[in-house]
C-alpha positions as CSV (number, residue, x, y, z in Angstrom):
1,X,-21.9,-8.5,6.8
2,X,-24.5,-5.5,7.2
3,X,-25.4,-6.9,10.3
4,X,-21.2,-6.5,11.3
5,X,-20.6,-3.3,9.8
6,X,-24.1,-1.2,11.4
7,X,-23.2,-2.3,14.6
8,X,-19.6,-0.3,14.7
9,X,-19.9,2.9,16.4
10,X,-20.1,6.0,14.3
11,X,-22.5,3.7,11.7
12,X,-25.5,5.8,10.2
13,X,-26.1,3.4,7.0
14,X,-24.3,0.3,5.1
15,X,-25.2,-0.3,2.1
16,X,-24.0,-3.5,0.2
17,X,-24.2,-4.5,-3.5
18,X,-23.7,-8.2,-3.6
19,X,-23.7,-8.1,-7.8
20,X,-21.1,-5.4,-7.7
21,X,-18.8,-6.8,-4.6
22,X,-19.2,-2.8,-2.3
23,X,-20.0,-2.1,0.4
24,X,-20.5,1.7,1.1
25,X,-20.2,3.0,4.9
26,X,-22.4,5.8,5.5
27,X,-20.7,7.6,8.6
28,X,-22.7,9.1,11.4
29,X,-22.5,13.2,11.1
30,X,-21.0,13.2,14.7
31,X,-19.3,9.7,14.4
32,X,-16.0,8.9,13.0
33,X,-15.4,5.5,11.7
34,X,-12.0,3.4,12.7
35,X,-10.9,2.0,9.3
36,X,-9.1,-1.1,11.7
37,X,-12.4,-1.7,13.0
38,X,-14.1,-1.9,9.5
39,X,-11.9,-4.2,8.5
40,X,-11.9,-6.5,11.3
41,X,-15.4,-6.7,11.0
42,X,-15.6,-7.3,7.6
43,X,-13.4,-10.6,7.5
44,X,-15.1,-11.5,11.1
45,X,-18.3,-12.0,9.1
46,X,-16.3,-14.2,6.5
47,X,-15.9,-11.6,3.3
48,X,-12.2,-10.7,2.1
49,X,-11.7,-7.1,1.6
50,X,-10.3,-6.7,-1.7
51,X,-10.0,-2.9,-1.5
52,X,-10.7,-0.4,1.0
53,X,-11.7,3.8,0.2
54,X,-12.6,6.5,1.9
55,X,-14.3,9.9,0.5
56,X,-13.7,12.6,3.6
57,X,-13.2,16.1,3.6
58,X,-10.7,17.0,6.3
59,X,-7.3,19.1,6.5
60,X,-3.4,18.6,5.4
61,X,-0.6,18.9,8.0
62,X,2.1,17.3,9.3
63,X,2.2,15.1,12.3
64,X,5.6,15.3,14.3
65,X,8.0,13.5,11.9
66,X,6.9,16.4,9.5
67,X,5.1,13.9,7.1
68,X,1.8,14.6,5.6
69,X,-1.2,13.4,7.4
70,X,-5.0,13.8,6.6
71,X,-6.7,15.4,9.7
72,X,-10.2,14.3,9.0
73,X,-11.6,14.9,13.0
74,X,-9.4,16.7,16.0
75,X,-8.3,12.6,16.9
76,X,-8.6,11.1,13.8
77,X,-6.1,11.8,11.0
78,X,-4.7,9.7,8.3
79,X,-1.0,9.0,7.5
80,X,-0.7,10.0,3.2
81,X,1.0,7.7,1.5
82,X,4.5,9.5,-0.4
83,X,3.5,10.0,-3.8
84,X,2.9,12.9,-6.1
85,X,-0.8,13.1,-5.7
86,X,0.0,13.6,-1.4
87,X,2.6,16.4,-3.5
88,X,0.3,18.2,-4.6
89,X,-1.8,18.4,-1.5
90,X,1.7,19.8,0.5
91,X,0.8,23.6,-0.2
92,X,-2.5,23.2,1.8
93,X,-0.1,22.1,5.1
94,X,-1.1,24.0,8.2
95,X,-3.4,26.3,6.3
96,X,-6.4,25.1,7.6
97,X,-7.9,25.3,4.2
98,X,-10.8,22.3,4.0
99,X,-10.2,19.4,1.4
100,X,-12.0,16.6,0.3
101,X,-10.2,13.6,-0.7
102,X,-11.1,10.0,-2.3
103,X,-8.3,7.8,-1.0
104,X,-7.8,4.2,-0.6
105,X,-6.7,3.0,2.9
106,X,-6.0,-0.7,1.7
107,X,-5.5,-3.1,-1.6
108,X,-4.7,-7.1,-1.5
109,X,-1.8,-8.0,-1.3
110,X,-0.7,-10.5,-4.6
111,X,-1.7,-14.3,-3.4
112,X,2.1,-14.9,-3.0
113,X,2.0,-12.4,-0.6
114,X,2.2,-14.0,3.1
115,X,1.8,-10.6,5.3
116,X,-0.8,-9.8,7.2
117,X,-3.5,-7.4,5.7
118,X,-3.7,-4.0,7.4
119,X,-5.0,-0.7,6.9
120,X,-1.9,1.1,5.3
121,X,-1.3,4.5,4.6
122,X,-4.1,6.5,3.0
123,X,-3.0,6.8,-1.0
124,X,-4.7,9.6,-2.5
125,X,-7.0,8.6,-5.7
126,X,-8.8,12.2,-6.5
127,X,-8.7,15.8,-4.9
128,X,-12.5,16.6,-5.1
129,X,-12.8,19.7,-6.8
130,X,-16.1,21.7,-6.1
């Protein structure tokens, strides 16, 4: 799986824990990782993602249906997921004002669950306080 994962573009460093079941993605500090890609790679080299997170720091605004989105690059920016943690973030809309955010981008589906597993909407965990 290391092998899958540090050959994706925008790769600096994977670590994996094999005892814990995590895998942490080290991003390149001019790459920008495609969370579709991670996680085709992932269950190409035969592991099941059980849960996927992110920890950026990017900006709040809305994308052209006026929902909340997570601007993390000029082209990359994650849909938020409507709950009241992406609430709280809605002051910070178009006012360029930097964030950092611990979010999760994907959880399994229960085993009755026949859909295919995709990347969903980013729900927000923690707003990173410095």
């Amino acid at each position: 799986m290391q092998q899958h994962l540090g050959r994706l573009d925008g790769v600096s460093k994977v670590d994996v824990s094999l005892l814990g079941g995590k895998v942490a993605i080290l991003a390149k500090p001019d790459g920008k990782l495609d969370p579709k890609k991670i996680f085709k790679a992932t269950f190409d080299s035969g592991v099941t993602v059980a849960e996927m997170t992110i920890t950026a720091a990017g900006f709040i605004e809305r994308d052209a249906a006026q929902q909340l989105q997570f601007r993390v690059d000029g082209d990359q920016a994650f849909p938020l997921k409507v709950d009241a943690r992406a609430q709280e973030l809605e002051p910070l809309a178009g006012t360029g004002r930097a964030v950092t955010l611990r979010g999760r981008l994907y959880a399994k589906a229960p085993k009755n669950n026949k859909q295919r597993p995709e990347v969903q909407p980013l729900e927000v965990l923690e707003i990173i306080r410095k």
